[in-house]
C-alpha positions as CSV (number, residue, x, y, z in Angstrom):
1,X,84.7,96.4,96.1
2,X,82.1,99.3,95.4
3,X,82.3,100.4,98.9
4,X,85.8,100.9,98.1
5,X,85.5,102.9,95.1
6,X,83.2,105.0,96.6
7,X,85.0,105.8,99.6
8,X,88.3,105.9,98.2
9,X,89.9,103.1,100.6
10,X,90.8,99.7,100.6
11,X,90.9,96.9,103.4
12,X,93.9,97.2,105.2
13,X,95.4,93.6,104.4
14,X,95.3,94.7,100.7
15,X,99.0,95.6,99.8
16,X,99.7,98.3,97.5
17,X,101.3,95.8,94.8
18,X,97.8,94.1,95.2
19,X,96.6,97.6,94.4
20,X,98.5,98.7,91.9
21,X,97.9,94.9,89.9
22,X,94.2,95.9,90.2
23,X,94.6,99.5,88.6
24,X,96.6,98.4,86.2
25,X,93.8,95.5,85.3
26,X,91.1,98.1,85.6
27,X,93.0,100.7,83.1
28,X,93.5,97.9,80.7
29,X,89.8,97.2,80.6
30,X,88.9,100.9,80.3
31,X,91.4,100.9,76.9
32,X,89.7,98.2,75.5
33,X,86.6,99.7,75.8
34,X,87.1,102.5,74.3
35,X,89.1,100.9,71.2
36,X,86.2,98.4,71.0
37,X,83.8,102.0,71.0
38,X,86.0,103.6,68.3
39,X,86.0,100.7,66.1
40,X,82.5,100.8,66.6
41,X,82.4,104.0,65.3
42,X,84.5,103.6,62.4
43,X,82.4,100.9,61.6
44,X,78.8,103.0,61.5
């Protein structure tokens, strides 16, 4: 999965709804991160 971060491609019996699930789980992650850092903050 790295490999294909870093060169920007993905195996070619990946669809692009398979893709697009896997953004949207990545973006969902990313938001909860940085709500769990900002409560973090508020909290300090």
């Amino acid at each position: 999965m790295l490999e294909w971060l870093e060169s920007n491609t993905a195996p070619e019996n990946v669809t692009q709804e398979q893709i697009a699930a896997h953004d949207g789980m990545i973006e969902s992650w990313i938001e909860e991160y940085w709500q769990k850092q900002d409560q973090v903050l508020e909290n300090s």
